[in-house]
CHARMM internal coordinates of N, CA and C (Angstrom, degrees):
IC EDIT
DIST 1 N 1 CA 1.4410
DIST 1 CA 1 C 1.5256
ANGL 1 N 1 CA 1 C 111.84
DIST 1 C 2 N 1.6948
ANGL 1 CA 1 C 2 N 126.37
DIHE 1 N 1 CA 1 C 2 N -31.62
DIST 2 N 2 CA 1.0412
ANGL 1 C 2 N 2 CA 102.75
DIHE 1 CA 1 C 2 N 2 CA 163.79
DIST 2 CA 2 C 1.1796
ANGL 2 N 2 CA 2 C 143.66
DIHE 1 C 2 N 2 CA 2 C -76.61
DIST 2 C 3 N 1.2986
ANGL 2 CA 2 C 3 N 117.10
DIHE 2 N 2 CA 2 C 3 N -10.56
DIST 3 N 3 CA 1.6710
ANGL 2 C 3 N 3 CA 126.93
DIHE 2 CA 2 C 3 N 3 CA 159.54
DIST 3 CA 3 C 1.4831
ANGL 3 N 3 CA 3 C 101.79
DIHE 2 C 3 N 3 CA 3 C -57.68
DIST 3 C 4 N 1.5780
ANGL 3 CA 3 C 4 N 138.02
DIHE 3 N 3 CA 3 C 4 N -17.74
DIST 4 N 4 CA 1.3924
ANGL 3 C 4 N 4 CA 90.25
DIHE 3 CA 3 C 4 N 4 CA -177.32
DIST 4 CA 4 C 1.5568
ANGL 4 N 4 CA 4 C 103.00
DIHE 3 C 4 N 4 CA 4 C -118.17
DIST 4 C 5 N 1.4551
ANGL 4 CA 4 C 5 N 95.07
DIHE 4 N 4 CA 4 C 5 N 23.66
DIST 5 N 5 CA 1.8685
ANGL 4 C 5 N 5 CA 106.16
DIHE 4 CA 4 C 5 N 5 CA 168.10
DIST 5 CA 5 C 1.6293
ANGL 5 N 5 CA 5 C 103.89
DIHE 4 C 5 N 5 CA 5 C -85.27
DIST 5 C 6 N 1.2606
ANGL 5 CA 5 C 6 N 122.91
DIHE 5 N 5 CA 5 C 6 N -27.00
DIST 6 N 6 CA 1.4799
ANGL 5 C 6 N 6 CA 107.81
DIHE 5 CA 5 C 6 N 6 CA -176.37
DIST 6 CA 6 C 1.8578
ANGL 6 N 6 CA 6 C 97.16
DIHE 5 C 6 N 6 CA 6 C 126.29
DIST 6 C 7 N 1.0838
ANGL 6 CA 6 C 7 N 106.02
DIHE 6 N 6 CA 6 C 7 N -6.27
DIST 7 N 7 CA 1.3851
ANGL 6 C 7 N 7 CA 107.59
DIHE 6 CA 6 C 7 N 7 CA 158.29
DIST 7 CA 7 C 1.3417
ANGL 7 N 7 CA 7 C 159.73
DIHE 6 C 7 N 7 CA 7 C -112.86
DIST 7 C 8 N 1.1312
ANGL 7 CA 7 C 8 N 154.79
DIHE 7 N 7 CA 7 C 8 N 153.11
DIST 8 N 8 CA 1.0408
ANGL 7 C 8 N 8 CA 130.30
DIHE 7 CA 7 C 8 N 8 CA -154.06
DIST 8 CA 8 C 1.8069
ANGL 8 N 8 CA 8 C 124.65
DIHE 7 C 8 N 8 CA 8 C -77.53
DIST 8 C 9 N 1.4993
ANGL 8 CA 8 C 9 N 95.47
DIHE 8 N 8 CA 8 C 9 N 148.09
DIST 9 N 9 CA 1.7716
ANGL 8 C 9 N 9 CA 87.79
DIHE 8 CA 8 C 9 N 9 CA -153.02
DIST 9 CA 9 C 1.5009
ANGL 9 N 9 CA 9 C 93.46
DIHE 8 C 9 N 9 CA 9 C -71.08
DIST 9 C 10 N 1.4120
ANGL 9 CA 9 C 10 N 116.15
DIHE 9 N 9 CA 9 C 10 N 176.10
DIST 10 N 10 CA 1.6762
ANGL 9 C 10 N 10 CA 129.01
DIHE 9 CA 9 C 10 N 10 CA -161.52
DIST 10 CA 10 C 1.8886
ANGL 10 N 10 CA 10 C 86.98
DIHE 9 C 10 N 10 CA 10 C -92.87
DIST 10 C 11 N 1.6760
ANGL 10 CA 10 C 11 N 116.23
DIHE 10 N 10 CA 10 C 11 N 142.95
DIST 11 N 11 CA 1.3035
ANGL 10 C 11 N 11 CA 109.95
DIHE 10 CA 10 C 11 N 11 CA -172.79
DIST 11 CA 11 C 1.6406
ANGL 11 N 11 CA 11 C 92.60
DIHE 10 C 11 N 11 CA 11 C -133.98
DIST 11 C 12 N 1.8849
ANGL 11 CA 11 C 12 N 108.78
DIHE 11 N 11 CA 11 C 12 N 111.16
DIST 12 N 12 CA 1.7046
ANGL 11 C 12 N 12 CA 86.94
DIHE 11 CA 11 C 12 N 12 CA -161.56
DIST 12 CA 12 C 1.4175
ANGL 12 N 12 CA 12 C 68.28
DIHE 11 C 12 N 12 CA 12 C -107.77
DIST 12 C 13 N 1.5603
ANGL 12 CA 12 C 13 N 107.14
DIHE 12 N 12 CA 12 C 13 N 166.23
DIST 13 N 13 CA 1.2585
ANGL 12 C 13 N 13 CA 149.58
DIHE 12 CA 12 C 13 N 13 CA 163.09
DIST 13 CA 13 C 1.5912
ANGL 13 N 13 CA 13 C 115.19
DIHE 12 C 13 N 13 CA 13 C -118.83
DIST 13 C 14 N 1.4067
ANGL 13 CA 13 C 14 N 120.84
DIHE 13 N 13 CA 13 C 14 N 131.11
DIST 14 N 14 CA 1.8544
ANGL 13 C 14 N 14 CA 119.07
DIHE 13 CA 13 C 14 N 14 CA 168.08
DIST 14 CA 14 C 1.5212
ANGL 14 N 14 CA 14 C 92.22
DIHE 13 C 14 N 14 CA 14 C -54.33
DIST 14 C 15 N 1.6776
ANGL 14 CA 14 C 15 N 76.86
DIHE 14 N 14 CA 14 C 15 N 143.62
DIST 15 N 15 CA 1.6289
ANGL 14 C 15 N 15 CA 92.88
DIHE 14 CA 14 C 15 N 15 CA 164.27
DIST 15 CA 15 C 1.8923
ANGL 15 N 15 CA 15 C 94.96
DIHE 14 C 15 N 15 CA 15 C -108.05
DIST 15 C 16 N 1.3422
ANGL 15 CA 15 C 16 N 82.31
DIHE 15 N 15 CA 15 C 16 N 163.88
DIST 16 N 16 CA 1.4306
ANGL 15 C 16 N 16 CA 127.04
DIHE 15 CA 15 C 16 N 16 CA 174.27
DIST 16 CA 16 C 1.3248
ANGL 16 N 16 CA 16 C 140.62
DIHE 15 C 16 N 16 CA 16 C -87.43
DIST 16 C 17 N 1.6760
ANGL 16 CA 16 C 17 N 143.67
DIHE 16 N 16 CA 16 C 17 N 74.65
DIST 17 N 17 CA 1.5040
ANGL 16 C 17 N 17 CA 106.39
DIHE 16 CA 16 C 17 N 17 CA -172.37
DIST 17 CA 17 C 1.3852
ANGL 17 N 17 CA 17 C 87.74
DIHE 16 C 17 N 17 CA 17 C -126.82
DIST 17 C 18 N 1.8834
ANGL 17 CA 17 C 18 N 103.13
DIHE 17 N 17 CA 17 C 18 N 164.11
DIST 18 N 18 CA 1.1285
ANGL 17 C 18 N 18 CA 112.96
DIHE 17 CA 17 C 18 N 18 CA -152.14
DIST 18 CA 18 C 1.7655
ANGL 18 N 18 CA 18 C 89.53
DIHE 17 C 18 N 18 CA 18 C -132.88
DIST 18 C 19 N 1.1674
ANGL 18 CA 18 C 19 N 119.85
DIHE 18 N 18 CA 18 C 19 N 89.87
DIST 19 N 19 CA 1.8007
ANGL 18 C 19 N 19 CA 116.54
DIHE 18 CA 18 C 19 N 19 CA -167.25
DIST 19 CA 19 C 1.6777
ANGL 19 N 19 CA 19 C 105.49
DIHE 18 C 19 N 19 CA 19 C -71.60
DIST 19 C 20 N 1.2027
ANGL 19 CA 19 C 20 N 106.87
DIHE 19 N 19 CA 19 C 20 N -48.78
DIST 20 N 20 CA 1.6017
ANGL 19 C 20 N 20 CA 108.86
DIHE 19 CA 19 C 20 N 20 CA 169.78
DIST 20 CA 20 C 1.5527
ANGL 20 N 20 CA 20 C 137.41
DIHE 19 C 20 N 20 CA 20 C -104.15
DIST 20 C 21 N 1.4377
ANGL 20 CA 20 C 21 N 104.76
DIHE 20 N 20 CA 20 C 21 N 140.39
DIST 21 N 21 CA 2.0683
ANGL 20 C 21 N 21 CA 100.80
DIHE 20 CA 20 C 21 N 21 CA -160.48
DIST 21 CA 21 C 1.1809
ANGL 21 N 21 CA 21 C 103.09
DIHE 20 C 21 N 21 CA 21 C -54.86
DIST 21 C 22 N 2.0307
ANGL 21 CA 21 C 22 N 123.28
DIHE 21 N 21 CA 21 C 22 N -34.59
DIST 22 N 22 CA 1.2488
ANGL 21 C 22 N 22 CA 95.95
DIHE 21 CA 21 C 22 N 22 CA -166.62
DIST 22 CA 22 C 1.2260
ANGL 22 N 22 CA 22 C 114.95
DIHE 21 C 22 N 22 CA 22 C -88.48
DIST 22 C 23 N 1.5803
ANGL 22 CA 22 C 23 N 142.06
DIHE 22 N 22 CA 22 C 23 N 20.96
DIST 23 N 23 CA 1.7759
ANGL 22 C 23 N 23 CA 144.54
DIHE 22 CA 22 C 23 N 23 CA 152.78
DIST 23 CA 23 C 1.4654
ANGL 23 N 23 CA 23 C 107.19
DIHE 22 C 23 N 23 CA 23 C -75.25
DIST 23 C 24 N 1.5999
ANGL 23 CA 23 C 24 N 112.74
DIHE 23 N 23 CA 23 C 24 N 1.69
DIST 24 N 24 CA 1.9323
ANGL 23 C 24 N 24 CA 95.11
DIHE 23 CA 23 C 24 N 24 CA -170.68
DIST 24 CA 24 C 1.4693
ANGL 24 N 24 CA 24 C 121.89
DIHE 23 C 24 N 24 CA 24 C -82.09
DIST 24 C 25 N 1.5719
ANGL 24 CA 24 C 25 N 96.45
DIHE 24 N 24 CA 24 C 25 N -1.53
DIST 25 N 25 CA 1.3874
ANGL 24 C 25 N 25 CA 106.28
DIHE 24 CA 24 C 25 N 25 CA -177.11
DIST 25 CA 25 C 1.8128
ANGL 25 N 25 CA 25 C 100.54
DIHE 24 C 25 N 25 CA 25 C -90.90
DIST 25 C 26 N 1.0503
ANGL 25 CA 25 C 26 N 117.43
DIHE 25 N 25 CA 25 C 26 N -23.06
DIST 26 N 26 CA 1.5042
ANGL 25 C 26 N 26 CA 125.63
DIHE 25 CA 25 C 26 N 26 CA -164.58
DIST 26 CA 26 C 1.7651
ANGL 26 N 26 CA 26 C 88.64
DIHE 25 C 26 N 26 CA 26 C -95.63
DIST 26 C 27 N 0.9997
ANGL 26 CA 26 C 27 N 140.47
DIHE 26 N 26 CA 26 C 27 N -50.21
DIST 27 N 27 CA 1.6147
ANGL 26 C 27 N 27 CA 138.99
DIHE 26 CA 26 C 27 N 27 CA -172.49
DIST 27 CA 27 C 1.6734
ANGL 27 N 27 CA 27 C 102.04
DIHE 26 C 27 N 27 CA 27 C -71.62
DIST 27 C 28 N 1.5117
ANGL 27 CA 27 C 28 N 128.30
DIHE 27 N 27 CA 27 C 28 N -16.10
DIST 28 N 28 CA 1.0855
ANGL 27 C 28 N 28 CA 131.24
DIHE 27 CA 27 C 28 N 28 CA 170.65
DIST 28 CA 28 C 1.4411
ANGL 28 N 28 CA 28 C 94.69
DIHE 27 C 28 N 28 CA 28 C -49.83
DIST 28 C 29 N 1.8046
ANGL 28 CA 28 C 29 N 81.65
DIHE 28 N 28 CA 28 C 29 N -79.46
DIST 29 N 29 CA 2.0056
ANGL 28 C 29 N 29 CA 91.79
DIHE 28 CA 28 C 29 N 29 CA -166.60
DIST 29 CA 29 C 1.0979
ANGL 29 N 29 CA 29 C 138.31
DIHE 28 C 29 N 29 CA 29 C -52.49
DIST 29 C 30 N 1.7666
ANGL 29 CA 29 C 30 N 112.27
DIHE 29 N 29 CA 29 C 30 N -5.18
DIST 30 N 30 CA 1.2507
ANGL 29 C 30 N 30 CA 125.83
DIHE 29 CA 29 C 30 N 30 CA 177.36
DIST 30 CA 30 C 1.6979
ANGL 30 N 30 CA 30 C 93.14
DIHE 29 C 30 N 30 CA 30 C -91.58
DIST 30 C 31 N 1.0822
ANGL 30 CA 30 C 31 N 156.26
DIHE 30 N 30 CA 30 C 31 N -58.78
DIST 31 N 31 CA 1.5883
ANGL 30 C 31 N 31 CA 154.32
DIHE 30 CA 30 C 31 N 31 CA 141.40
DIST 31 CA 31 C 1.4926
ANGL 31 N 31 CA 31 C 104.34
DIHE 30 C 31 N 31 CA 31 C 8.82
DIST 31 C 32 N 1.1981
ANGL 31 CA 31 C 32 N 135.24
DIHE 31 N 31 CA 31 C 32 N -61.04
DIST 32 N 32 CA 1.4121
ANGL 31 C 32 N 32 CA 162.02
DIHE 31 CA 31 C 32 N 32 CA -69.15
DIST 32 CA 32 C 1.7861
ANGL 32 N 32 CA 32 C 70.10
DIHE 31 C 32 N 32 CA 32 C -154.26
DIST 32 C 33 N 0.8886
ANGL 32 CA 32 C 33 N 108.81
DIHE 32 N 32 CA 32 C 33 N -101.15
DIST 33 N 33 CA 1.6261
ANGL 32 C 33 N 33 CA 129.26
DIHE 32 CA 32 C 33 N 33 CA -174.37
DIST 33 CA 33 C 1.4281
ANGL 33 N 33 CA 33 C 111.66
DIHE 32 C 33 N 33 CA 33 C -43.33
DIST 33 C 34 N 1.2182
ANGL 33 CA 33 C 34 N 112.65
DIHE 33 N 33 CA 33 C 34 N -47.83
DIST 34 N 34 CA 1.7351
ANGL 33 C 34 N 34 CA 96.26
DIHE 33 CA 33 C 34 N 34 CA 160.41
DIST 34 CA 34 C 1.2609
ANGL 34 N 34 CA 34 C 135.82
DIHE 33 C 34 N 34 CA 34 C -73.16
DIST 34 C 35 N 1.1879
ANGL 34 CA 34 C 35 N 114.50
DIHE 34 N 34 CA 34 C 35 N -19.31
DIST 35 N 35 CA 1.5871
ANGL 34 C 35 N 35 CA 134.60
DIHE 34 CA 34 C 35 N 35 CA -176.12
DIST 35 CA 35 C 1.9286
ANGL 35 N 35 CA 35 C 81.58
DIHE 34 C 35 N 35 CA 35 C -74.55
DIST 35 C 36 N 1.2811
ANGL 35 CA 35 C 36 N 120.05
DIHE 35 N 35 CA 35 C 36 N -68.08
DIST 36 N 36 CA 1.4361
ANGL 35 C 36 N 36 CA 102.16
DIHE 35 CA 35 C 36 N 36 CA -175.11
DIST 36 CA 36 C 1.2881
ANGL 36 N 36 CA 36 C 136.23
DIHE 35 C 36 N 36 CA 36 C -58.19
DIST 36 C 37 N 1.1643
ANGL 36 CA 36 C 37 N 113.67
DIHE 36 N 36 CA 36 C 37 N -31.32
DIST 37 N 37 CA 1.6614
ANGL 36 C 37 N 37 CA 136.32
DIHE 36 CA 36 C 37 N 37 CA 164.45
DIST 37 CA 37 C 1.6422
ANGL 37 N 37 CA 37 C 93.42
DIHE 36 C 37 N 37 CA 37 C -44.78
DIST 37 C 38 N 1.0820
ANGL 37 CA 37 C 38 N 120.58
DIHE 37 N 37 CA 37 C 38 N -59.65
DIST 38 N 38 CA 1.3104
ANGL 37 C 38 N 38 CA 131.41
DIHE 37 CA 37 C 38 N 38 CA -143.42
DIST 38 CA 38 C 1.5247
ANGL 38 N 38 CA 38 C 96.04
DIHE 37 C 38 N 38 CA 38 C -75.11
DIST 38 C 39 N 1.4655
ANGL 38 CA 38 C 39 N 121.42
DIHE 38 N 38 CA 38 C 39 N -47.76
DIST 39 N 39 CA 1.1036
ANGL 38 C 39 N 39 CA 115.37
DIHE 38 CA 38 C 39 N 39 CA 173.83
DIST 39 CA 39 C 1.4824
ANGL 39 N 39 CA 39 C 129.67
DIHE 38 C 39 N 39 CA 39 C -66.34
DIST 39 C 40 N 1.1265
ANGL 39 CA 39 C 40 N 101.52
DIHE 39 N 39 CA 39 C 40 N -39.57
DIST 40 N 40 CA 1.9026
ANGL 39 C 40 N 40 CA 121.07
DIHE 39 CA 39 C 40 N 40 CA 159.47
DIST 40 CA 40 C 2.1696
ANGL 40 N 40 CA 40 C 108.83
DIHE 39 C 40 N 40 CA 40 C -41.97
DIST 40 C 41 N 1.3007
ANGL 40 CA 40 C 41 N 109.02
DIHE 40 N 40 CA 40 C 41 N -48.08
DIST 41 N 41 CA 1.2277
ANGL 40 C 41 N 41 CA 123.68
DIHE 40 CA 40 C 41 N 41 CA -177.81
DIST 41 CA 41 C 1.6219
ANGL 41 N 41 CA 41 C 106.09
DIHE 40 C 41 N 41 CA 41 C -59.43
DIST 41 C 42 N 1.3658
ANGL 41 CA 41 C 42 N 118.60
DIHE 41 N 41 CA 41 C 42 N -40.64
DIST 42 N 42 CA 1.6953
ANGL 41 C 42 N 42 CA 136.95
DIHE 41 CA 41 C 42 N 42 CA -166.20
DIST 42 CA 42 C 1.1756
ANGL 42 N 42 CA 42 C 105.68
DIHE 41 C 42 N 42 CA 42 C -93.13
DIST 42 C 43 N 1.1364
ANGL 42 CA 42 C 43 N 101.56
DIHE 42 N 42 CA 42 C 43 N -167.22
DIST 43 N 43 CA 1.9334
ANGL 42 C 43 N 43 CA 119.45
DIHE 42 CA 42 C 43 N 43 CA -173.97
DIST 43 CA 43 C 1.5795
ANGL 43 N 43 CA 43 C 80.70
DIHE 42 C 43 N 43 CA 43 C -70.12
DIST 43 C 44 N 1.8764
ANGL 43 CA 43 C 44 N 90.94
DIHE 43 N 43 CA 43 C 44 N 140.40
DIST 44 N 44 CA 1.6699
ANGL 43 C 44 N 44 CA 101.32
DIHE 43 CA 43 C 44 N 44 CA 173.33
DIST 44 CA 44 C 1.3172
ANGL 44 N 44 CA 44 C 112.41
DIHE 43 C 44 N 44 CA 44 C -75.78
DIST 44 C 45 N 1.1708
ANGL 44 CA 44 C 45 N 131.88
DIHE 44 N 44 CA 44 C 45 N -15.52
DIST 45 N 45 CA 1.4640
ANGL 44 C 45 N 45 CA 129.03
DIHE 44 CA 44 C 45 N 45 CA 176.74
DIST 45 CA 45 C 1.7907
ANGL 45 N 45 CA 45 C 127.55
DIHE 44 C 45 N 45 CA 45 C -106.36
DIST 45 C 46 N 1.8438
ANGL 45 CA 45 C 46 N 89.13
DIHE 45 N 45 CA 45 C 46 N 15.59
DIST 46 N 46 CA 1.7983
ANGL 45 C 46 N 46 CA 110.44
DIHE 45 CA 45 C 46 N 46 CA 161.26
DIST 46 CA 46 C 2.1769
ANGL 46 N 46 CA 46 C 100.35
DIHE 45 C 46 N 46 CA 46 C -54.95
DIST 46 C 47 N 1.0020
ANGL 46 CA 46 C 47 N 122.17
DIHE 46 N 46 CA 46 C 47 N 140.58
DIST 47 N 47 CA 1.1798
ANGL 46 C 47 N 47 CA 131.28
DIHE 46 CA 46 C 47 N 47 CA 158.75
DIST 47 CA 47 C 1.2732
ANGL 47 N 47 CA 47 C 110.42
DIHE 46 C 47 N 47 CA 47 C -111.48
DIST 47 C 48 N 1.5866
ANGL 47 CA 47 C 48 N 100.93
DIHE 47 N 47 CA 47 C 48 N 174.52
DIST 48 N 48 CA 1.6032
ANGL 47 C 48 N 48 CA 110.33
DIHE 47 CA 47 C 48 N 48 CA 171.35
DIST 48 CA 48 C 1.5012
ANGL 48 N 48 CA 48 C 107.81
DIHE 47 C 48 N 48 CA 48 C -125.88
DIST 48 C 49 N 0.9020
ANGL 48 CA 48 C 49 N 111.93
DIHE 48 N 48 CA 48 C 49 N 162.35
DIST 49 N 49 CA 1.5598
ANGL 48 C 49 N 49 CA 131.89
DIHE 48 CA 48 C 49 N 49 CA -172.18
DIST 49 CA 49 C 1.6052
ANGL 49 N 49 CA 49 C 99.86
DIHE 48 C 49 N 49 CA 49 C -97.46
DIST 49 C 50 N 2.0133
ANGL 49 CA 49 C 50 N 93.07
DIHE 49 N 49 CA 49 C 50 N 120.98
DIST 50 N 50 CA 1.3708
ANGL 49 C 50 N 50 CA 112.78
DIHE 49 CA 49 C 50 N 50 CA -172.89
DIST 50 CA 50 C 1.9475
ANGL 50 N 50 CA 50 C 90.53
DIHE 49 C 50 N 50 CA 50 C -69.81
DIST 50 C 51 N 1.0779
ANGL 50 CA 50 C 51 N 129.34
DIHE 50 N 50 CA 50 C 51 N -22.76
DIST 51 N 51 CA 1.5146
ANGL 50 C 51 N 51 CA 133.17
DIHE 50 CA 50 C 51 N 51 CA -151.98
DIST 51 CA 51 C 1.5966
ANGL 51 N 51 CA 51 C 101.43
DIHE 50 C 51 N 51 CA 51 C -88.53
DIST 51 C 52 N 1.1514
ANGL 51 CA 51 C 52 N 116.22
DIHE 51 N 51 CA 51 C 52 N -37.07
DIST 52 N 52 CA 1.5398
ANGL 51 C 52 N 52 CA 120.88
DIHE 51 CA 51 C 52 N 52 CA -157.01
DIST 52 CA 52 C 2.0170
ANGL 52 N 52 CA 52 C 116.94
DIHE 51 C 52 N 52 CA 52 C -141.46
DIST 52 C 53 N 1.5593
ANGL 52 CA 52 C 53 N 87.17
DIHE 52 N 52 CA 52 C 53 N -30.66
DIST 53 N 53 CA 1.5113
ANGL 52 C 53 N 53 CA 93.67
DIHE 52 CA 52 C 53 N 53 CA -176.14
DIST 53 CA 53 C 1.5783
ANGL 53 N 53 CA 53 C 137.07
DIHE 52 C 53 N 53 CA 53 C 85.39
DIST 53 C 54 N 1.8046
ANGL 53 CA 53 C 54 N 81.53
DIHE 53 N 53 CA 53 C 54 N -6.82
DIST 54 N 54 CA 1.6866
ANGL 53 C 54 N 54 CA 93.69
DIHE 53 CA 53 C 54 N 54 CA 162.79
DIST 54 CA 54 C 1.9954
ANGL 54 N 54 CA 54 C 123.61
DIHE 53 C 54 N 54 CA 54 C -51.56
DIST 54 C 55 N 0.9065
ANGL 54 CA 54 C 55 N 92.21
DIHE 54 N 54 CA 54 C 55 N 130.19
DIST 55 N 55 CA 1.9380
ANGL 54 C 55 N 55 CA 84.07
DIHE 54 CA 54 C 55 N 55 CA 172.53
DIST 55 CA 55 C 1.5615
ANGL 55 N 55 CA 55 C 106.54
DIHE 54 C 55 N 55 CA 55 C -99.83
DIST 55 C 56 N 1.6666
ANGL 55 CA 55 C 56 N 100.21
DIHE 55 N 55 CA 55 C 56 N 119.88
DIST 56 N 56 CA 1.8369
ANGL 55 C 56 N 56 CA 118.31
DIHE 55 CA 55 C 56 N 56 CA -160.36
DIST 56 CA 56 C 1.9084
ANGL 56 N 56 CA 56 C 90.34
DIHE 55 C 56 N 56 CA 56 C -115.94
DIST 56 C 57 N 1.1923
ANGL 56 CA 56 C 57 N 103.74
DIHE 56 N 56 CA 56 C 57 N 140.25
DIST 57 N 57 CA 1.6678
ANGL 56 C 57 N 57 CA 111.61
DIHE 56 CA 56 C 57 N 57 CA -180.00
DIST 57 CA 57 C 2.0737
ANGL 57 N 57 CA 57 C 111.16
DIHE 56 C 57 N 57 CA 57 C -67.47
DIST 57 C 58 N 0.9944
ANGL 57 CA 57 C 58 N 90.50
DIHE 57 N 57 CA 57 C 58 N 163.82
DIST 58 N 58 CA 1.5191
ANGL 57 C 58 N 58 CA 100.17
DIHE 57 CA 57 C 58 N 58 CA -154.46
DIST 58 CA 58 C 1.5878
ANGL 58 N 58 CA 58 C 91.56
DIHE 57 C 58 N 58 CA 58 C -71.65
DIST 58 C 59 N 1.6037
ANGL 58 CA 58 C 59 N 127.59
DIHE 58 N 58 CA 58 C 59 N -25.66
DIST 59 N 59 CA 1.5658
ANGL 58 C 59 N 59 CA 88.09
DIHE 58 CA 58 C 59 N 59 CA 167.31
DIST 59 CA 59 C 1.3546
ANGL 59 N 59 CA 59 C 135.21
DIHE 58 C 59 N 59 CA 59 C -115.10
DIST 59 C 60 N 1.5228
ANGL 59 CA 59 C 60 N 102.79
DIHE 59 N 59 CA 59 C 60 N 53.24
DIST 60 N 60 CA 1.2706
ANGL 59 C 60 N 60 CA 116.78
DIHE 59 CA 59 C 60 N 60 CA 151.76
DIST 60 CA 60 C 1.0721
ANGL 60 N 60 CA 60 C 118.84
DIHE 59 C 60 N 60 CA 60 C -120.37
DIST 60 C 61 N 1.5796
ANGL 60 CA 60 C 61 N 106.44
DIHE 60 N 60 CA 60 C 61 N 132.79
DIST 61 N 61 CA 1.5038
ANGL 60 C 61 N 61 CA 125.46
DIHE 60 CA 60 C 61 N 61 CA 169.00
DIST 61 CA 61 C 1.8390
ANGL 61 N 61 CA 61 C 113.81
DIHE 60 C 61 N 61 CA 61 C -78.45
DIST 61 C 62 N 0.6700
ANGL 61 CA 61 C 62 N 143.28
DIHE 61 N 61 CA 61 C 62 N 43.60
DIST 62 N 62 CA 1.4233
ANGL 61 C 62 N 62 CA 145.69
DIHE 61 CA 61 C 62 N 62 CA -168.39
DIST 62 CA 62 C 1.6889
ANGL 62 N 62 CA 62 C 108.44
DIHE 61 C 62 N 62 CA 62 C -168.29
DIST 62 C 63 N 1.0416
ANGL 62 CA 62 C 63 N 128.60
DIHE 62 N 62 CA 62 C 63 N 149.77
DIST 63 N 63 CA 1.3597
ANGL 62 C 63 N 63 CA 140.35
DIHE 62 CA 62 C 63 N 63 CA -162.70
DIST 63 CA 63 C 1.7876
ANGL 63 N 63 CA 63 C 90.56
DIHE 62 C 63 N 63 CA 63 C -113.29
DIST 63 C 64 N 1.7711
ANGL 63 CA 63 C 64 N 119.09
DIHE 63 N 63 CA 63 C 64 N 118.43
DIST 64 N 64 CA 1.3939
ANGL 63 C 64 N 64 CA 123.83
DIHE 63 CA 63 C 64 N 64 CA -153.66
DIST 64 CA 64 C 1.7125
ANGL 64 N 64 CA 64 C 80.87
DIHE 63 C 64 N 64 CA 64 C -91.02
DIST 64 C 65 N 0.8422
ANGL 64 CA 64 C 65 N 137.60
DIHE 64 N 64 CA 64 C 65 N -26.26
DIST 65 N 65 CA 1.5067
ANGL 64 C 65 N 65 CA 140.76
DIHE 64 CA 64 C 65 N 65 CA -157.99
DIST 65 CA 65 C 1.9779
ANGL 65 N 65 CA 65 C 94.58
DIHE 64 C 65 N 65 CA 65 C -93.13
DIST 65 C 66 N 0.9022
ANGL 65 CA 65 C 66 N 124.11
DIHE 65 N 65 CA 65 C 66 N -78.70
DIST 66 N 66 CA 1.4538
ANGL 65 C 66 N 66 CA 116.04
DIHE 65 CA 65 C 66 N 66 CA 165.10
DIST 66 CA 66 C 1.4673
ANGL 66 N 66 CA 66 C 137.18
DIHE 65 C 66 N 66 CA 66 C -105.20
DIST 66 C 67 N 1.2051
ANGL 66 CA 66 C 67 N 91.92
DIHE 66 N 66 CA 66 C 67 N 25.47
DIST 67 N 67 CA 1.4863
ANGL 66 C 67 N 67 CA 90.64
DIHE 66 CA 66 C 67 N 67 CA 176.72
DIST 67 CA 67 C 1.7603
ANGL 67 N 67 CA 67 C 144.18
DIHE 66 C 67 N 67 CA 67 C 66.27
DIST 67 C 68 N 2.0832
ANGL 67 CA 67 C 68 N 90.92
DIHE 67 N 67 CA 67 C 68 N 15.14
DIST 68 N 68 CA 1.3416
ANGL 67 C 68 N 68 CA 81.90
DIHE 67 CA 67 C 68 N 68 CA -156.83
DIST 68 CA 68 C 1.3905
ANGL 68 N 68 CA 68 C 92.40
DIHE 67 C 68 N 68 CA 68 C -119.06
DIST 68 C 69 N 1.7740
ANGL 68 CA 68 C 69 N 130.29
DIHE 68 N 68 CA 68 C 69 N 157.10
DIST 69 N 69 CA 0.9230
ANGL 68 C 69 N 69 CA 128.96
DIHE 68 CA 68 C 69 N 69 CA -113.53
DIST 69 CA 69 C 1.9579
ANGL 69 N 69 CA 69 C 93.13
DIHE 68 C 69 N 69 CA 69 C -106.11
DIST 69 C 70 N 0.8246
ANGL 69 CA 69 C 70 N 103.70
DIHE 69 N 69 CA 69 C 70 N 178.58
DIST 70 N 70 CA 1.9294
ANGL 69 C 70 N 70 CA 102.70
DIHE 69 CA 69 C 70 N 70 CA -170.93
DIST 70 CA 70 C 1.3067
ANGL 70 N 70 CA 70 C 93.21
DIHE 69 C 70 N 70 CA 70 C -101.79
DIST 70 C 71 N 0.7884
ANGL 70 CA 70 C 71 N 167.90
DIHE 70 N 70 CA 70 C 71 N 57.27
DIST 71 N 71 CA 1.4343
ANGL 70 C 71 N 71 CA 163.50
DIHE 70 CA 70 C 71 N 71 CA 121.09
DIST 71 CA 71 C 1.8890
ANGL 71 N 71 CA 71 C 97.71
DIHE 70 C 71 N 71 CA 71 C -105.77
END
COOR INIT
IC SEED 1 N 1 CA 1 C
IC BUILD
């Protein structure tokens, strides 16, 4: 409903928690695997950002989350 007030719609993502150091390597790869899924799910030519890991749509050249450039 707020997308059609003029605002931007709500964009949830699973969260993550990782209670013990030695699962942080295993909660990576689960990160890891949805972030790719996710892109697989979208426009095939969505990338991700070498800087941050956000996944930004294929026609932007710039990373909207930090700004840093796709090449």
């Amino acid at each position: 409903m707020s997308g059609a007030a003029g605002e931007l719609a709500a964009i949830q993502f699973p969260m993550l928690w990782v209670l013990e150091d030695r699962d942080y390597a295993r909660g990576r790869e689960l990160i890891e695997s949805y972030l790719e899924d996710s892109v697989a799910e979208g426009s095939q030519d969505s990338w991700i950002c070498q800087r941050c890991g956000e996944i930004v749509d294929a026609e932007f050249n710039i990373c909207w989350n930090c700004t840093a450039s796709r090449n």
